[in-house]
Legacy VTK file of the C-alpha trace (Angstrom):
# vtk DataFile Version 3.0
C-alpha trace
ASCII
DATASET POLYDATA
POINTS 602 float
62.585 71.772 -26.544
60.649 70.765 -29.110
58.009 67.530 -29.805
60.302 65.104 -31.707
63.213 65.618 -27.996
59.814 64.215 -26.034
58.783 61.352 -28.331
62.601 60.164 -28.236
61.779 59.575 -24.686
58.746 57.205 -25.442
56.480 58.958 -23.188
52.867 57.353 -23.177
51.412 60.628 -23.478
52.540 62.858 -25.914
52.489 67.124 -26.169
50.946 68.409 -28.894
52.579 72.004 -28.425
55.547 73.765 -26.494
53.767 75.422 -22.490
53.551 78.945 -22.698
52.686 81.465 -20.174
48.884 81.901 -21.215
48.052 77.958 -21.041
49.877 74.437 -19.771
50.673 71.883 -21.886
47.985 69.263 -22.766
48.787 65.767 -21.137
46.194 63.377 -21.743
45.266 61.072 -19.457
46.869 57.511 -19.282
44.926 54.666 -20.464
41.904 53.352 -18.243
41.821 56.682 -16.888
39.598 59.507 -17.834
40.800 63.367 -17.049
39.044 64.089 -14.080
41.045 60.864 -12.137
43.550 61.573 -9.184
46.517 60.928 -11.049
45.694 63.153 -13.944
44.878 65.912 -11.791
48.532 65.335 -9.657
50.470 65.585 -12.958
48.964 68.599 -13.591
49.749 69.788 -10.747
53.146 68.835 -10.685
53.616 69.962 -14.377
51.947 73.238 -13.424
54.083 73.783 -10.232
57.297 72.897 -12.349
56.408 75.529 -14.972
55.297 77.913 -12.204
58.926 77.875 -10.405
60.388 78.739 -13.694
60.679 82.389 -15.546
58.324 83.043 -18.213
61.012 82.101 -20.929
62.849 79.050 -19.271
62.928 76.047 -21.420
61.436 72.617 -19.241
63.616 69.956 -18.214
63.156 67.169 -20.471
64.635 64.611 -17.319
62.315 66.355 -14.785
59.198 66.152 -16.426
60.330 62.389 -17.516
60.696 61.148 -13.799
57.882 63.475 -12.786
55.466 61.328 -15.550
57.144 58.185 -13.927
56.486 58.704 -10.913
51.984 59.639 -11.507
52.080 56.149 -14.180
53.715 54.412 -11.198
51.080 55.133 -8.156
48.367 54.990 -11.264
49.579 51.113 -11.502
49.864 50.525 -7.674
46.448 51.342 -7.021
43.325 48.990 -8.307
42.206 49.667 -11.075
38.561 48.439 -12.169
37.259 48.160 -15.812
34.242 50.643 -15.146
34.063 54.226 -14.349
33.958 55.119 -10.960
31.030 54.805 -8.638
28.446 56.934 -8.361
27.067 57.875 -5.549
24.127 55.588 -4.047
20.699 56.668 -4.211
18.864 57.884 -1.672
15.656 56.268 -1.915
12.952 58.243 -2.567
9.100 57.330 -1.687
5.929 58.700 -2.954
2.993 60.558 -0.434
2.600 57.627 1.123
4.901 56.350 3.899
5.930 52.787 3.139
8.878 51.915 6.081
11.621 50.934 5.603
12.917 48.067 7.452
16.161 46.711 5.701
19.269 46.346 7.453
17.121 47.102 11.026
16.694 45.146 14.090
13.459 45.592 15.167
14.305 43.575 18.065
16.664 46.499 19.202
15.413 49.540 18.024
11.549 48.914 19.772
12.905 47.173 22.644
10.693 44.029 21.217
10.181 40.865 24.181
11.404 37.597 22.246
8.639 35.496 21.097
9.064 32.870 23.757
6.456 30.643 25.191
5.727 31.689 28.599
5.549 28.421 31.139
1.984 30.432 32.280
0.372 29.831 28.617
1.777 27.447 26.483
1.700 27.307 22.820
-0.401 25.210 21.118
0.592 22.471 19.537
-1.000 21.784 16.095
-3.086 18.924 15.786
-2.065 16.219 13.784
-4.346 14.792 11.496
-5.309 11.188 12.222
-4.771 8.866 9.238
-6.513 5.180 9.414
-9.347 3.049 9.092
-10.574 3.644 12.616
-10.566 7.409 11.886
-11.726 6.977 8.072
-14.791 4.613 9.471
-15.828 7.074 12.454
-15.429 9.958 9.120
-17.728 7.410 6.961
-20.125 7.046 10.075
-20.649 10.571 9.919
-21.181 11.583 6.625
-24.163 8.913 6.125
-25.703 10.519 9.430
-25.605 13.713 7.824
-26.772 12.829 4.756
-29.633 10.466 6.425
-30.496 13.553 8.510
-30.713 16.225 5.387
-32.582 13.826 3.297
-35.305 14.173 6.524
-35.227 17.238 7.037
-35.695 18.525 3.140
-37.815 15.911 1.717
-39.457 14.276 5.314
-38.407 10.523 3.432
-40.224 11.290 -0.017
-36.784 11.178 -2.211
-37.451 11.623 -5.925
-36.334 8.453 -7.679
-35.177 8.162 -11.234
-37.191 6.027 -13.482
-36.549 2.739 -13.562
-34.630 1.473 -16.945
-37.371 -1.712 -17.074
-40.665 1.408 -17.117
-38.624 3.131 -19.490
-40.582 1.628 -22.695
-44.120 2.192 -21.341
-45.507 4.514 -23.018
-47.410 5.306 -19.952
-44.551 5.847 -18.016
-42.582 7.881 -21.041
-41.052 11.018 -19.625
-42.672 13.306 -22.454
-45.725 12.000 -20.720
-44.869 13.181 -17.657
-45.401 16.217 -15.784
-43.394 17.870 -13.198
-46.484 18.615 -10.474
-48.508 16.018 -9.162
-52.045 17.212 -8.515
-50.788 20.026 -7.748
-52.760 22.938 -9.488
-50.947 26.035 -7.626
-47.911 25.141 -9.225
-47.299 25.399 -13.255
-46.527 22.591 -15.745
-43.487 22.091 -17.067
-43.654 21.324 -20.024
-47.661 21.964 -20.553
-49.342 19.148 -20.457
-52.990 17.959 -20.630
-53.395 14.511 -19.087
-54.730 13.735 -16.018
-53.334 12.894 -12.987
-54.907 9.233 -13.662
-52.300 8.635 -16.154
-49.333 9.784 -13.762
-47.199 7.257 -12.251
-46.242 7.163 -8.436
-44.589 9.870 -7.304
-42.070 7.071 -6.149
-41.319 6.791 -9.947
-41.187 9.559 -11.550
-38.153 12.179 -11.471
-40.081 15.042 -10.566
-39.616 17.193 -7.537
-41.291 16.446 -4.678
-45.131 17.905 -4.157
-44.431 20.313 -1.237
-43.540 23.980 -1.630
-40.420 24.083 0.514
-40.688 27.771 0.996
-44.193 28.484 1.668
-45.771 29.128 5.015
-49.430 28.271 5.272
-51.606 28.254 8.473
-53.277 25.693 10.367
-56.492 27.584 9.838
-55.607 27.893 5.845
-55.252 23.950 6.393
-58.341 23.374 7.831
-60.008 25.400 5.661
-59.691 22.368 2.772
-56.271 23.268 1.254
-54.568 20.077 -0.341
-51.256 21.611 -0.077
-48.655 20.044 2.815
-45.510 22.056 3.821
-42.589 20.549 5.678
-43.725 23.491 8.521
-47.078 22.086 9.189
-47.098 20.750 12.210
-49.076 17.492 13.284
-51.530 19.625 15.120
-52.385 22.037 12.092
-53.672 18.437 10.736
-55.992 17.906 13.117
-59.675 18.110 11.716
-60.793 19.545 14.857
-60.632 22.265 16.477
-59.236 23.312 19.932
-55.663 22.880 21.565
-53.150 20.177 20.690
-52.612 18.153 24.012
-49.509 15.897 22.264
-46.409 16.391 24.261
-44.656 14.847 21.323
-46.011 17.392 18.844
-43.582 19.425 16.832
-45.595 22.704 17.687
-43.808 22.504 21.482
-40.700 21.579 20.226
-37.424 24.021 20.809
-35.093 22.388 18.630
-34.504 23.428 14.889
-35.367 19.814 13.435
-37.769 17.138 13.237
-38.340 14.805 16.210
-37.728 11.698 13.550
-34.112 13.736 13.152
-33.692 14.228 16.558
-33.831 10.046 16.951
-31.378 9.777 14.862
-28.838 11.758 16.319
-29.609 10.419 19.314
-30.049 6.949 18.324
-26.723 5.044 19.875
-23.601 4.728 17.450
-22.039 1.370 17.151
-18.142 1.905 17.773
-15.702 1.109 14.733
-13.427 -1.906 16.162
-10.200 -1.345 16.754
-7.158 -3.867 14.821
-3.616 -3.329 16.302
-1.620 -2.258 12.957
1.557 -4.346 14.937
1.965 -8.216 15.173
2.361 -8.899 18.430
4.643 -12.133 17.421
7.254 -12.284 14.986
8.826 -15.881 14.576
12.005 -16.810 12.195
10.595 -18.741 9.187
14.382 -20.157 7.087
13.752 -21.448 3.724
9.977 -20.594 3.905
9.817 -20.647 0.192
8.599 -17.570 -2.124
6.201 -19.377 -4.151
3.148 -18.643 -4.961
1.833 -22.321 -6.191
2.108 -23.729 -2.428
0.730 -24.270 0.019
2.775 -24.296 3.643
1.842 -22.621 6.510
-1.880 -24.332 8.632
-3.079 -24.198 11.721
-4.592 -27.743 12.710
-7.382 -28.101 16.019
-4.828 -29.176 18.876
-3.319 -25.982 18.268
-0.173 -26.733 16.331
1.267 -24.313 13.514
2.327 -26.493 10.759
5.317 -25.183 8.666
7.114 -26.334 5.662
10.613 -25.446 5.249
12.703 -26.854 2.465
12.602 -30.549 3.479
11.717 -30.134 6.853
8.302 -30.066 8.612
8.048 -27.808 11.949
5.516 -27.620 14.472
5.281 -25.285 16.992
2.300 -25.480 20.291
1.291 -21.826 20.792
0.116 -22.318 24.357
3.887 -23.614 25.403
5.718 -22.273 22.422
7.692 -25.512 22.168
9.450 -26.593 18.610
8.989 -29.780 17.214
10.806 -30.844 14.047
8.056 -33.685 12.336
9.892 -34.874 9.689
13.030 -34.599 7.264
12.171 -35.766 3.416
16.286 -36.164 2.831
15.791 -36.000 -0.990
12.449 -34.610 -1.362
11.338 -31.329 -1.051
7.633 -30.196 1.448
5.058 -28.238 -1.155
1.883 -28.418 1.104
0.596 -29.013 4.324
-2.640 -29.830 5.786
-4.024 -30.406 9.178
-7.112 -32.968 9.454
-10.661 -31.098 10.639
-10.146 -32.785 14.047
-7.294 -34.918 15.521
-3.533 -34.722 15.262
-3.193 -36.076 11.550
-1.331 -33.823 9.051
-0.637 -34.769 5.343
2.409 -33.401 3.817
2.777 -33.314 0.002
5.981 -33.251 -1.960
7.522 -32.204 -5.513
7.805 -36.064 -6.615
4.221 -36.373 -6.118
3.762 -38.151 -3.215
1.273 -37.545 0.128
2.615 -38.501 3.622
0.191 -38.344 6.410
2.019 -38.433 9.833
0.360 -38.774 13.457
2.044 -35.535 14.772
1.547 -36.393 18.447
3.893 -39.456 18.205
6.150 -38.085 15.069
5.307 -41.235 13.308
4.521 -41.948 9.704
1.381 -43.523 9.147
1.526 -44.281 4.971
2.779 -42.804 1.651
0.194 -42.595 -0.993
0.788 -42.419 -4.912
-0.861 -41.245 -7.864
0.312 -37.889 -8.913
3.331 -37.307 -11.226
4.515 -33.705 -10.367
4.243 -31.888 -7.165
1.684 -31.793 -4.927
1.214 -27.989 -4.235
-2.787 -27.969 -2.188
-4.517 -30.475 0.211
-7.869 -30.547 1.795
-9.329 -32.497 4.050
-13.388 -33.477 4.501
-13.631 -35.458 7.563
-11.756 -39.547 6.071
-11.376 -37.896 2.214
-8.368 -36.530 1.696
-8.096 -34.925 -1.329
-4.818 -33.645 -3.408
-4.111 -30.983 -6.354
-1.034 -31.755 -8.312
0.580 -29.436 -11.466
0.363 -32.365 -13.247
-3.445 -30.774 -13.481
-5.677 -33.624 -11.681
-7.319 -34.114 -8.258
-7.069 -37.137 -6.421
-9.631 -38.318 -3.982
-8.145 -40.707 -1.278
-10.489 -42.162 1.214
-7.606 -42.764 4.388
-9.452 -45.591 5.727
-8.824 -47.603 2.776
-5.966 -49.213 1.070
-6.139 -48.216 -1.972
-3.967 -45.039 -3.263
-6.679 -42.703 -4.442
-10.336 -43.122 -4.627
-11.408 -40.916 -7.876
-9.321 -38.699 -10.325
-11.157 -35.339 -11.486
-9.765 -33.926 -14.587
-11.041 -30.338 -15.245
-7.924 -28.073 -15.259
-5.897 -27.326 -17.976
-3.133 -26.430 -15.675
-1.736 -26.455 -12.453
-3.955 -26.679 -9.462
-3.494 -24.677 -6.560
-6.079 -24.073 -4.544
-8.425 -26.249 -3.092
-10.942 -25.959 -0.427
-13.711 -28.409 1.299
-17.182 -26.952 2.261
-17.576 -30.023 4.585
-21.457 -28.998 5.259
-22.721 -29.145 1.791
-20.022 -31.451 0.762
-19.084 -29.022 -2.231
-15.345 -28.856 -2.976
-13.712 -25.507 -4.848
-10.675 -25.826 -6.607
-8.586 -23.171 -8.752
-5.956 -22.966 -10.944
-3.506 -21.691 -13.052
-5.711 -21.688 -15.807
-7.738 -18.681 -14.054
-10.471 -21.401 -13.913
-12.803 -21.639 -10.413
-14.361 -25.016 -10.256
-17.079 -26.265 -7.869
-17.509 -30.127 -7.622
-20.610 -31.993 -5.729
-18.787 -34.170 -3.090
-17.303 -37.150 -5.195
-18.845 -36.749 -8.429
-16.332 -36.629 -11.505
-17.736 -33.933 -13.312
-17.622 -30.236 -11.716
-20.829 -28.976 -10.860
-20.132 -25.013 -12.011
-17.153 -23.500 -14.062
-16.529 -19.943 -13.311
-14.179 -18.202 -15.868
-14.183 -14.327 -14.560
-11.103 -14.581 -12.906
-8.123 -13.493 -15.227
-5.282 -14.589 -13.387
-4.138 -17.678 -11.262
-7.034 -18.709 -8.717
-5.354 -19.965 -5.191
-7.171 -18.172 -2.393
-10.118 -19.585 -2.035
-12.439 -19.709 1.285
-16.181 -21.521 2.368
-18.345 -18.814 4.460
-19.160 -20.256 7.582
-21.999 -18.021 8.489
-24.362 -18.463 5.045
-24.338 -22.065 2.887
-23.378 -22.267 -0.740
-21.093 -18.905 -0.244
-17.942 -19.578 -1.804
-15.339 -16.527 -2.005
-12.332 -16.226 -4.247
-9.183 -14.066 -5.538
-7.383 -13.658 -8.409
-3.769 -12.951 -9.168
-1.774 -10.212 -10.578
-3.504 -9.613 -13.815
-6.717 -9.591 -11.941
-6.623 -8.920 -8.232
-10.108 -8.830 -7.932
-12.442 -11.049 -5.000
-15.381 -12.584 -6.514
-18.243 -14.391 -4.187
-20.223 -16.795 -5.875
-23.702 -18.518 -4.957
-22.890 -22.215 -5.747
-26.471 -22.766 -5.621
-27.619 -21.078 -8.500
-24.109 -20.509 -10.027
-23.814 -17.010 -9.979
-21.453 -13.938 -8.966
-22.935 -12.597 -5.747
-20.336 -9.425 -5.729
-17.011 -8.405 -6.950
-14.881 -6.269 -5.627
-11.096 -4.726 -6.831
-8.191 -5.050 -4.390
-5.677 -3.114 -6.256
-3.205 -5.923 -5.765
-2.702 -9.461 -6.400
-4.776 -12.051 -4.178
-3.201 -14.773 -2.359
-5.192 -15.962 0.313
-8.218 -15.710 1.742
-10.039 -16.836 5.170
-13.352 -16.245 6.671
-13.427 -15.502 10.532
-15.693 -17.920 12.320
-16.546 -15.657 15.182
-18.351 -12.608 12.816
-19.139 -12.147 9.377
-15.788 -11.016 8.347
-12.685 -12.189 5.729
-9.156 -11.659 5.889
-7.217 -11.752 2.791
-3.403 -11.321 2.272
-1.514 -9.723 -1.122
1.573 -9.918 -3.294
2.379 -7.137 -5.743
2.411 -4.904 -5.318
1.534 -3.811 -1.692
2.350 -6.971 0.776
-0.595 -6.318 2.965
-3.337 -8.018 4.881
-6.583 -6.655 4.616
-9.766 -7.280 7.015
-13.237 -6.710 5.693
-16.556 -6.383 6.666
-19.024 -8.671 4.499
-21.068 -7.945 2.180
-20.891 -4.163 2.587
-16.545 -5.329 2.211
-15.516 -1.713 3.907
-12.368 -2.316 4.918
-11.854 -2.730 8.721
-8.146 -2.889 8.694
-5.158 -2.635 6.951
-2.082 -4.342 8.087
1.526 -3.931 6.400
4.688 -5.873 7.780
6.124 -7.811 5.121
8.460 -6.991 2.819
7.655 -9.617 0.059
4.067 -11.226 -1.025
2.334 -12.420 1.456
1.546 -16.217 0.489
0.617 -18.074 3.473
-2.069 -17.696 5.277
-4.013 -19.348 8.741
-5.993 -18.842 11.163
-6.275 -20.011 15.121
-8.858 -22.864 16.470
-10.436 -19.616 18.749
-11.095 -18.080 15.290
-9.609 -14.984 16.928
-5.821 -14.569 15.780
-3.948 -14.919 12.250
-0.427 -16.003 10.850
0.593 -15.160 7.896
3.937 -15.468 6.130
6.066 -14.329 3.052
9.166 -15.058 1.364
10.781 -12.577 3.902
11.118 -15.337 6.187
8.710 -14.820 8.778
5.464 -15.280 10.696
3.884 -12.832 11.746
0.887 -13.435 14.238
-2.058 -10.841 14.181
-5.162 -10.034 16.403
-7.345 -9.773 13.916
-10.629 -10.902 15.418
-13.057 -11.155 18.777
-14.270 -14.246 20.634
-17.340 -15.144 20.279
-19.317 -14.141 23.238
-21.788 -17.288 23.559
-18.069 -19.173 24.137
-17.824 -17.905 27.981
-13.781 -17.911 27.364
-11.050 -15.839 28.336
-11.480 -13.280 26.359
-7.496 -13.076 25.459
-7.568 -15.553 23.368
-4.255 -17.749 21.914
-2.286 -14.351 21.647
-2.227 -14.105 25.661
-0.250 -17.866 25.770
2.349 -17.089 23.096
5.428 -17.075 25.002
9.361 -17.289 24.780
10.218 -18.038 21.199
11.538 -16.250 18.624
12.502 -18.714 15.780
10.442 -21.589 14.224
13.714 -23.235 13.340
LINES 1 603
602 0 1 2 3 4 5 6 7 8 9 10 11 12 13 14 15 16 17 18 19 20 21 22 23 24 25 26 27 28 29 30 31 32 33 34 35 36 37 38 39 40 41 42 43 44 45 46 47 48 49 50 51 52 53 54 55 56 57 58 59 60 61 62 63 64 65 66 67 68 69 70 71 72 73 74 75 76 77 78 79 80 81 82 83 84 85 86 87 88 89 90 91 92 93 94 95 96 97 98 99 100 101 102 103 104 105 106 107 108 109 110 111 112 113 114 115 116 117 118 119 120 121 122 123 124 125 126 127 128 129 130 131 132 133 134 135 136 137 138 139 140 141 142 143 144 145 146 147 148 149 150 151 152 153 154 155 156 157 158 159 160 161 162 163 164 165 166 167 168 169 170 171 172 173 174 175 176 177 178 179 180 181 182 183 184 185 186 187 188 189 190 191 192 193 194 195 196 197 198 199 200 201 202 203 204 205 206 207 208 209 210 211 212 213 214 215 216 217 218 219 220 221 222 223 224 225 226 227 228 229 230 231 232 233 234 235 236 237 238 239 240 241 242 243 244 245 246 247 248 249 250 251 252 253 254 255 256 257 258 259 260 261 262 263 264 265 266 267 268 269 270 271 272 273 274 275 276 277 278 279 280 281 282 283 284 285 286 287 288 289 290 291 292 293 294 295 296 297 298 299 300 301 302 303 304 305 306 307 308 309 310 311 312 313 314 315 316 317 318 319 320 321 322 323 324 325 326 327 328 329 330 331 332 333 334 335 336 337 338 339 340 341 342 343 344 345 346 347 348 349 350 351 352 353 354 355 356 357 358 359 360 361 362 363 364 365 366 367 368 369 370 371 372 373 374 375 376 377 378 379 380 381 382 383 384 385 386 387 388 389 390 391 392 393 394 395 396 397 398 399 400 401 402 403 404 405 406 407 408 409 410 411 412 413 414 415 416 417 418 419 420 421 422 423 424 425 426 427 428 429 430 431 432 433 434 435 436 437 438 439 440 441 442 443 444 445 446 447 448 449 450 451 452 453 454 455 456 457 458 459 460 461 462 463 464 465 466 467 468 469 470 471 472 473 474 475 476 477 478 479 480 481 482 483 484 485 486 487 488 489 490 491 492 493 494 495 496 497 498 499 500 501 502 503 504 505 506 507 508 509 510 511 512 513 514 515 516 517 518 519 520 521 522 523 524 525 526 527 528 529 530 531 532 533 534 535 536 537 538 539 540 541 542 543 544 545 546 547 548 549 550 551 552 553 554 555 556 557 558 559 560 561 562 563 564 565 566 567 568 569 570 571 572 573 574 575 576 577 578 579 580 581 582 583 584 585 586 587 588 589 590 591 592 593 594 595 596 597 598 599 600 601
């Protein structure tokens, strides 16, 4: 046959030359396949076998060899075929001299016969320890770092702490540090820099910021000492002082003492610890509060002396007895909304003020209106009392004295603010009265007088909280808002700021306990908490989180021992903040132990 017979068959591979006897005929591979595949070698085969059966001269069957090349292309096709070569043959990994194991694809658990981790009910595992977050921890943390630091500072420089020089000594030219050397009569040790004054013209040692006299790491004698060296050491002992001689008969004396420190250190570690107190981070009452209004500008939640909670809510005033836990609505305004309320000092008086301007005081025992006074002309967001003066702070930016006992409306207008008033507080033993407002002014006025005694501008937000220190006279405290969040106490005496300290968040209330020397203070933005500190060092006692908006009201119990606070969330929440006084002989549970029964103010 010859070449153009086979390509009139359209075979996919074609022969190049006519088989012989000496060699086969070349068929190439089909495509994707390379020579040495399966299929290739079958054809071969087949093609080989085929020419094999024949004689030497027989011509091949075009139709054979056709459905022989079929029949390889179609068990090529059936099979997969993959766009790479074929795979080679994996690895064996090979390692260096060293013997590194191999541990894929093992179970270790199987092959060593390994027990299962378990705990055994004989030795249980430990549990890690979690670490305790809070201010009882933090202040027991606190406690011991100063004891530590107290006891180094005794043990290195035996109370003789270089100081700094004062900024005031600075100028002397006495005093100048260039004048100064680093030794004080102290002629074992060198000069640094050289210098060749006198010791007479050296300051204190309590003065200068050199290091102190004794050589730290130096051992000297008691019979060096006695000899008439100056030089001290921290290991002289008070015997080696002694200008005598013979043996040292104090059973106090370091030389017969078997612990590593000072006896001075040793009091202090043994000195008794005063325990951190203990606030419970829950409220152990939670009361309904509807239409408590999110406004920071009033003024509705107090606490009055026959141990009623007073509570504004929209036009309504509640009160509810914590020692029977009884509800009592006061009084319904109809058209007129409640923006303050006030309890009197002592009796069952409370004065209500409202957004037309007006001041109600009712007798809350009988539920009975006593008079409406006038005078403002926008509402009337704080009231304070100061035994018969009532007075009243209006956004309409005056204060109103009203003496109760007297007809008239209002006794005495004071006109300081340039905005809304807000906050107002009676210091009934110095007769001083604090007012803030809007205008970040904090204003101190001498009982009735019409001009105010002190204006304090530091503040750079709205004043509201402010709160009279029962435990020192003329201490007035105060917080700012958002912009400023900062708690300023000021002497009213000699008008000045006492401290300052920054919250972090904005201030809206603040109370002083009257059974220790404590404040509480309650925030808005932007972390809704209610804070407890310790005055004047103001380390924070407690932290206590509840609310879920600003926290904008703010009282505190006859006892002095518990707090309510609420927040345009709707509710009261009643803290133990405080302990009783001890001179008061009382139960020691306080009003938390006869809160009973109710759930809802309204």
């Amino acid at each position: 046959m010859t070449d153009n017979h086979l390509e009139s068959h359209d075979l996919p591979v074609p022969i190049t030359r006519p088989l012989d006897n000496q060699t086969a005929a070349e068929v190439t591979s089909p495509p994707l396949h390379d020579a040495s595949s399966p299929a290739t070698r079958k054809r071969s085969h087949l093609i080989g076998a085929n020419r094999h059966n024949r004689g030497p001269s027989e011509p091949i069957d075009p139709a054979a060899l056709t459905q022989a090349l079929h029949n390889v292309e179609d068990e090529a096709q059936s099979r997969e075929r993959t766009p790479v070569g074929s795979p080679s043959r994996k690895r064996q990994r090979i390692y260096g001299d060293r013997f590194i194991p191999n541990r894929d694809g093992r179970d270790l658990q199987a092959s060593f016969s390994l027990i299962p981790d378990l705990p055994s009910p004989a030795t249980p595992s430990k549990l890690k320890k979690r670490t305790p977050h809070g201010e009882l921890h933090f202040q027991r943390t606190e406690e011991a770092n100063r004891t530590f630091s107290n006891l180094l500072r005794q043990e290195v420089f035996e109370g003789t702490v270089p100081q700094p020089t004062p900024p005031h000594l600075s100028p002397d030219p006495a005093f100048s540090p260039t004048s100064l050397s680093t030794t004080i009569n102290d002629p074992s040790r060198a000069r640094t820099p050289p210098s060749n004054h006198t010791s007479t013209s050296l300051a204190p040692a309590s003065l200068t910021p050199s290091t102190p006299h004794k050589n730290m790491f130096t051992y000297m004698s008691p019979q060096h000492h006695r000899n008439g060296s100056s030089r001290l050491t921290p290991h002289g002992t008070p015997g080696s002082r002694r200008a005598h001689r013979g043996p040292n008969m104090d059973p106090t004396s370091e030389l017969y003492s078997t612990s590593p420190i000072h006896f001075d250190s040793q009091r202090l570690l043994l000195s008794p610890k005063k325990t951190p107190r203990a606030v419970s981070k829950v409220p152990f009452k939670v009361l309904d509060a509807p239409d408590l209004a999110d406004d920071f500008y009033l003024n509705l939640v107090d606490w009055g002396s026959s141990n009623n909670l007073g509570v504004g809510l929209g036009s309504c005033v509640f009160m509810w007895n914590s020692g029977n836990g009884k509800v009592t609505k006061l009084c319904d305004l109809q058209d007129d909304i409640v923006t303050s309320v006030s309890w009197i000092q002592r009796g069952s008086h409370i004065s209500i003020g409202t957004s037309k301007g007006l001041v109600q005081i009712w007798d809350a025992e009988r539920c009975r209106r006593l008079r409406t006074m006038t005078g403002h002309t926008a509402r009337v967001g704080a009231l304070a009392w100061n035994d018969h003066i009532l007075s009243s702070g209006s956004r309409d930016r005056s204060i109103l004295h009203r003496d109760v006992r007297q007809p008239d409306q209002w006794l005495r207008r004071l006109t300081g603010h340039k905005q809304e008033v807000c906050g107002l507080r009676w210091n009934a033993e110095d007769g001083q009265l604090a007012s803030g407002g809007n205008d970040n002014q904090l204003m101190v006025w001498d009982k009735l007088n019409a001009n105010p005694l002190w204006k304090f501008s530091s503040h750079t937000a709205a004043v509201k909280a402010i709160a009279w220190s029962p435990h020192q006279h003329h201490l007035l405290a105060s917080g700012g808002g958002t912009a400023d969040r900062r708690i300023r106490f000021w002497n009213t005496q000699s008008g000045t700021c006492v401290s300052e300290i920054d919250t972090g968040s904005q201030v809206c209330n603040l109370a002083w306990s009257k059974n220790t020397n404590e404040l509480v203070s309650t925030h808005g933005f932007s972390q809704n908490q209610i804070v407890v500190w310790k005055y004047p060092s103001m380390t924070q006692v407690a932290s206590l989180t509840g609310h879920t908006f600003r926290v904008l009201y703010l009282a505190m119990s006859p006892d002095g021992q518990t707090v309510v606070t609420g927040a345009g969330d709707e509710t009261l929440r009643f803290w133990k903040c405080f302990n009783k006084r001890e001179r008061d002989g009382i139960g020691g549970e306080g009003v938390g132990s006869r809160m009973e029964r109710l759930n809802t103010i309204r």
